[in-house]
N, C-alpha and C positions, 0 to 999 in steps of 0.2 A: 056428433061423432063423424068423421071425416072417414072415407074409405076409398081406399087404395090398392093398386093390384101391382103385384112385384112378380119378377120371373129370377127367382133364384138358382143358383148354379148347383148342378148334381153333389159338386164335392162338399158344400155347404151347407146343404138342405137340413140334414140332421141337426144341424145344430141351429140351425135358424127353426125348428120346429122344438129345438128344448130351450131358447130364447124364448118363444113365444109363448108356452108353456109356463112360464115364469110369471106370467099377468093373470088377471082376475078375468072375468068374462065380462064385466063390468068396464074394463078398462081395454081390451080386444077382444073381437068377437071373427070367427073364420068365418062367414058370409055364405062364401062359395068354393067349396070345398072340389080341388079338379083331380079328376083322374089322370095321372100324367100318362099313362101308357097310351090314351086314345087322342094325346097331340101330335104336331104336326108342324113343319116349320111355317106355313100360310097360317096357323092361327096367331102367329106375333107378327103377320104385316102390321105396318103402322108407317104414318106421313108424317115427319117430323113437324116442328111451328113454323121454322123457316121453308117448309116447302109449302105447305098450308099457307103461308104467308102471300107467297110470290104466286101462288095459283089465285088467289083472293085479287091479286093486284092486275092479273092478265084478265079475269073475269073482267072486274072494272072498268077495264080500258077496251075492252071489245064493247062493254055495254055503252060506252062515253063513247063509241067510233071508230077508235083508235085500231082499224081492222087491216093494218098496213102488214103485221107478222101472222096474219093467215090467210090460208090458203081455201080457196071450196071447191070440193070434189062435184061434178054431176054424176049420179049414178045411172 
């Protein structure tokens, strides 16, 4: 069984919980049940692929040398 976390929209929510309502527990199971009142907008930070991407590619190229686009502070 695969799982997955969704941030659905206020005006929808009801109906996305009598959607889901409509399954077996068998076939969806609610995992992690959140209290929405104690979010937050810092709990949906998130680094998209393409930024994850290109941070993975600067790692890289600092570790291969390539330390031409940084700078070092002495403190």
């Amino acid at each position: 069984m695969e799982t997955i976390t969704l941030k659905v929209n206020d005006n929808v929510f009801d109906k996305f919980q009598w959607l889901i309502n409509h399954f077996s527990k068998n076939e969806i199971d609610i995992v992690n049940d959140i209290d929405r009142s104690k979010l937050s907008p810092k709990d949906f930070d998130y680094i998209s692929n393409e930024q994850m991407d290109k941070l993975q590619q600067i790692s890289q190229d600092f570790k291969q040398g390539n330390k031409e686009d940084f700078e070092e502070y002495a403190i």
